[in-house]
C-alpha positions as CSV (number, residue, x, y, z in Angstrom):
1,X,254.5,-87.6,133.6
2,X,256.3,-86.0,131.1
3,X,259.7,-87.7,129.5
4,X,262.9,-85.8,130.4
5,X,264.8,-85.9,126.9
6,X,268.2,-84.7,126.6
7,X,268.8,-81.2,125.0
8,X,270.9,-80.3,122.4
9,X,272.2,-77.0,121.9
10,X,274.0,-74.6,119.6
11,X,276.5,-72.4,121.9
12,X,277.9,-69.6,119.7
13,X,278.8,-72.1,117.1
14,X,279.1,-75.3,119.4
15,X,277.1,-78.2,119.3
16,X,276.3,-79.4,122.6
17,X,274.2,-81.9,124.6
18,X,272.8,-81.6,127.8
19,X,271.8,-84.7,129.7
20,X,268.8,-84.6,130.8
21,X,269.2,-85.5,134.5
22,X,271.4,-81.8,134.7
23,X,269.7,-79.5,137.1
24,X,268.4,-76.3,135.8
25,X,271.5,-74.3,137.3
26,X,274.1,-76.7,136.0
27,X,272.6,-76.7,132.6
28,X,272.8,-72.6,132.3
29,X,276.6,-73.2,134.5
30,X,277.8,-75.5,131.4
31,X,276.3,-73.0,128.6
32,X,277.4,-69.5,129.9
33,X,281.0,-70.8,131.2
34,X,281.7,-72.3,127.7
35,X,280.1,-69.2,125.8
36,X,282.4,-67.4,127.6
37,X,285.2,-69.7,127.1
38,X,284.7,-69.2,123.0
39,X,284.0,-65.6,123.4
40,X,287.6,-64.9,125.4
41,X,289.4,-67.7,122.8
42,X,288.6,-65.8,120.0
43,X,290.0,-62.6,121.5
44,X,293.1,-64.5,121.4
45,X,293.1,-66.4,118.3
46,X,290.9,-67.3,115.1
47,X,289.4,-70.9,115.6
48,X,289.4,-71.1,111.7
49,X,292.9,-69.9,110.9
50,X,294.9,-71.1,114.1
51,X,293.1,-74.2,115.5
52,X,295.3,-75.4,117.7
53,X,296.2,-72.1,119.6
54,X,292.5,-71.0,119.8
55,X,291.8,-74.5,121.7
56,X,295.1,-73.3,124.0
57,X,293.2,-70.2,124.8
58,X,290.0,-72.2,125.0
59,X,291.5,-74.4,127.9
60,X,293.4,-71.7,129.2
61,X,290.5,-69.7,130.2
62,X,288.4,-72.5,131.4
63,X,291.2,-73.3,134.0
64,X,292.0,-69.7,134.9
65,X,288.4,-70.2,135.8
66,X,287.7,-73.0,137.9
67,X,287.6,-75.8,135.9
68,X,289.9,-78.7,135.6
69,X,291.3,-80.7,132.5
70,X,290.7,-84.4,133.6
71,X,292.0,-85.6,130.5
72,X,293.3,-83.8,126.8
73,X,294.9,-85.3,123.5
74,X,295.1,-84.9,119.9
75,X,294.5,-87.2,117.4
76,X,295.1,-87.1,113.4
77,X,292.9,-88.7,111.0
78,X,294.1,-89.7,107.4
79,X,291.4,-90.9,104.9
80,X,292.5,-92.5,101.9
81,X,292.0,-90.8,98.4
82,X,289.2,-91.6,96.6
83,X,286.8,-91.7,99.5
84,X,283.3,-89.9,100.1
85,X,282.4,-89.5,103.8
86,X,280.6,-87.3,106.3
87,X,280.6,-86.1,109.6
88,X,279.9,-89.6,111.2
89,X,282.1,-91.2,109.9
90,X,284.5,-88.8,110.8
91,X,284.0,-89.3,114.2
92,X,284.0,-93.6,114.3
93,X,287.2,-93.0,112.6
94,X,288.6,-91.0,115.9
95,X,286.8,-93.4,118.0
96,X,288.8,-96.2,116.3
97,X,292.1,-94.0,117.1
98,X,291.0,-93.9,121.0
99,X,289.3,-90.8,121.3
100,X,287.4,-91.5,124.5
101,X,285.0,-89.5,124.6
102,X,281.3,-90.0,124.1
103,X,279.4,-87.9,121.8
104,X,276.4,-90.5,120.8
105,X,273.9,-87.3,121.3
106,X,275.6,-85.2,119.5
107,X,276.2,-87.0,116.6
108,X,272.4,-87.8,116.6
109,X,272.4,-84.2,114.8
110,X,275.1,-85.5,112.2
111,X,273.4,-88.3,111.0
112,X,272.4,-88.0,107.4
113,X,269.0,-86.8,106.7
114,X,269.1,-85.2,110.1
115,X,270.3,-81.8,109.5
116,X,270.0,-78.5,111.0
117,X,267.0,-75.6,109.8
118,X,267.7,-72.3,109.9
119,X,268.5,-70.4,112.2
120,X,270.5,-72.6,113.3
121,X,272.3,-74.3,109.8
122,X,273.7,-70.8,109.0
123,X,275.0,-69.9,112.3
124,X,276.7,-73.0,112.5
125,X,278.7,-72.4,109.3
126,X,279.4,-69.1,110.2
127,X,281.5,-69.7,113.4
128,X,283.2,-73.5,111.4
129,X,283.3,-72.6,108.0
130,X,285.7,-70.0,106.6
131,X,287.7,-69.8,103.1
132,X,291.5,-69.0,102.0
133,X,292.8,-67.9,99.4
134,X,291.3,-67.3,96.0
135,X,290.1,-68.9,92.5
136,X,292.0,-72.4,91.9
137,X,294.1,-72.4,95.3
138,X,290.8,-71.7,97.4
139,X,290.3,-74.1,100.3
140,X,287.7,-74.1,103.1
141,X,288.8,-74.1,106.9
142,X,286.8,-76.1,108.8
143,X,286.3,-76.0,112.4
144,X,283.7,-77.7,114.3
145,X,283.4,-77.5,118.3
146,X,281.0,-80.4,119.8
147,X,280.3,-81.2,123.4
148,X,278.3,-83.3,125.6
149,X,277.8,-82.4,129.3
150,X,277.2,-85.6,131.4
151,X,275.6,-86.3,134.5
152,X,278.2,-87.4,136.2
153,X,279.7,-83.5,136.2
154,X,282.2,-83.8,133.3
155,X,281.8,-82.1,130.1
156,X,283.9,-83.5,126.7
157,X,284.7,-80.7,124.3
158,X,286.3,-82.0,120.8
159,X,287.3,-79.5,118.0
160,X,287.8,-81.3,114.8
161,X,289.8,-79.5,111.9
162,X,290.6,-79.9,108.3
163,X,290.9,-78.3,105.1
164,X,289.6,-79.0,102.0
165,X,289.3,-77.6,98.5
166,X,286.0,-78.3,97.6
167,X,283.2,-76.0,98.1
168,X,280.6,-77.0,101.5
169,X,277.0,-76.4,101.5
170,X,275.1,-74.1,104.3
171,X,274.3,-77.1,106.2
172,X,277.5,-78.5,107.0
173,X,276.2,-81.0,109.3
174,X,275.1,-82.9,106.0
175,X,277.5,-82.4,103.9
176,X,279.7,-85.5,102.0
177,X,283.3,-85.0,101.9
178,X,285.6,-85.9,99.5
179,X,289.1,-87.1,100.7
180,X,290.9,-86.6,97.7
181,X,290.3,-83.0,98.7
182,X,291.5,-82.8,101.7
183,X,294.8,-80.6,102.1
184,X,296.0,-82.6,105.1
185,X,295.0,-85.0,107.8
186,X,291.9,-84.4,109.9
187,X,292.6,-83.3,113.2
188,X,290.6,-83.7,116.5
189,X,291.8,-81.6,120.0
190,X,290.0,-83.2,122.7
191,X,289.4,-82.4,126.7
192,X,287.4,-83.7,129.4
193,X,286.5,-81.1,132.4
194,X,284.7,-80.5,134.9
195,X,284.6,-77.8,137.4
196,X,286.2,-77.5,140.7
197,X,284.6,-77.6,143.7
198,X,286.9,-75.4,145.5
199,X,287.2,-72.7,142.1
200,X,284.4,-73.0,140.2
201,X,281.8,-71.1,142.8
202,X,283.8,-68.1,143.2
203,X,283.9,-67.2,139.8
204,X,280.6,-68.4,138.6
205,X,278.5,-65.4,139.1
206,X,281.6,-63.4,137.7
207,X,280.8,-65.3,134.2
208,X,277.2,-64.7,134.2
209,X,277.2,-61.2,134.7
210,X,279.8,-60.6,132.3
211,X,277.5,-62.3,129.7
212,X,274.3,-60.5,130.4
213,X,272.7,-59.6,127.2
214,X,274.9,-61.9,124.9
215,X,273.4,-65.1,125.8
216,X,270.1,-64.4,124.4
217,X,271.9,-63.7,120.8
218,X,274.9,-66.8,121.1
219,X,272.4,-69.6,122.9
220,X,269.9,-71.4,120.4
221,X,268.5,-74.4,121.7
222,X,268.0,-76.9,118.5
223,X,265.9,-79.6,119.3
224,X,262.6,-77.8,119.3
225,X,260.8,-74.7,118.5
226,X,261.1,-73.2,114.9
227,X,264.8,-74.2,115.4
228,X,264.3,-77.8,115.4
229,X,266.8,-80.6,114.0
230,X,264.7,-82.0,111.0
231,X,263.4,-85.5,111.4
């Protein structure tokens, strides 16, 4: 028989596991609701220039739709100056601040050496990466939304933001970080959902025909195919 591996995803800018014991309709449930959950956020807000009140919108809509916030916090992450580090070690650090949430699978795409190929690298940066300003007061925006749906029903969505001056490569899931670059702390908005039983059903359908002919274009699956995560 054929191993079951867990999927990994890249939802209109997202990175997101699937586990692999999710049936076929909650797999396409978790994907469409939070396409549609970015899509309606960014209506709202710019995820690169106002963060915080993009991931407002983002919960906002998931709840208006029938799912629930088990859990939410924010944490802020100062690196000392003079430090080189990347994405996981951006994440142990929130781990160490009591972020409880686990994204083991998604990080597996983080790990150095690991990257994303294209499609996928660019598409990535497109939706996390954005710049302000000009010449020497430049600074990137960075905005990256991760999630891991879990068997058990629940889904962890973190968005982690910073700003830093120096320039980032196309494949931002590789790049090194220096700290002494940094404009301020890095910060991580967190949630764990799921959806409600008595909600969810009544607007499920109403997501997925909204989104027909837009998932084809937002949904890349990365973990095989031409759009494979680079051993």
């Amino acid at each position: 028989m054929p191993i079951i591996k867990d999927e990994t995803w890249l939802d209109a800018g997202q990175l997101f596991q699937l586990d692999a014991s999710l049936s076929a309709e909650d797999k396409r449930n978790v994907l469409l609701c939070s396409l549609y959950f970015q899509l309606a956020a960014s209506r709202k807000a710019d995820k690169l220039q106002d963060p915080d009140q993009w991931f407002e919108a983002y919960q906002g809509c998931l709840q208006a739709l029938g799912w629930r916030v088990a859990r939410s916090g924010q944490y802020r992450k100062q690196f000392s100056a003079g430090l080189t580090f990347t994405w996981p070690e951006i994440l142990q650090g929130l781990v160490h601040e009591g972020m409880p949430l686990n994204l083991q699978g998604v990080a597996q795409v983080l790990q150095p050496g690991r990257g994303l190929s294209e499609p996928a690298s660019g598409r990535l940066a497109a939706h996390s990466v954005g710049r302000l300003g000009k010449g020497a007061k430049a600074r990137q925006q960075v905005a990256v939304l991760m999630a891991v749906a879990h068997s058990s029903g629940s889904v962890d969505l973190l968005l982690v933001h910073f700003q830093t001056r120096q320039p980032i490569a196309q494949d931002i899931t590789q790049a090194r970080f220096d700290s002494s670059e940094l404009q301020s702390e890095i910060t991580a908005s967190w949630l764990i959902t799921r959806p409600d039983p008595l909600l969810f059903p009544e607007f499920r359908e109403e997501i997925h025909e909204r989104l027909k002919g837009r998932a084809d274009h937002h949904l890349l699956r990365i973990d095989e195919g031409p759009c494979h995560v680079r051993s």
